[in-house]
C-alpha positions, 0 to 999 in steps of 0.5 A: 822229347819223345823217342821211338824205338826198340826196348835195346834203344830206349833204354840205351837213349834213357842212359845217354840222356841223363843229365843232359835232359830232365828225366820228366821230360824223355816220353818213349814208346816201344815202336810195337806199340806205336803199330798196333795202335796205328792198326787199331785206329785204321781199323777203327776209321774203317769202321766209322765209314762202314756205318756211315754216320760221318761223310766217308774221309780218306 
């Protein structure tokens, strides 16, 4: 299971989830991180196309 969030609602999923789902199993990913590496890789697609060494994608 994987949950995005803030910190106060991933640590609230943490506690409720215990028990019921096998710690190993709960992935979480603070949503500030999910938009920064969202803004790295359209940064990086960007760039690929500017140097146009693979047909330009959308």
């Amino acid at each position: 299971m994987v949950a995005v969030a803030d910190e106060a609602q991933i640590e609230k999923i943490k506690v409720e989830s215990k028990g019921v789902i096998d710690e190993k199993s709960l992935r979480t990913w603070d949503f500030d991180d999910v938009l920064a590496v969202h803004d790295s890789l359209v940064r990086a697609h960007e760039s690929i196309n500017k140097l146009a060494l693979v047909p330009e994608s959308l």
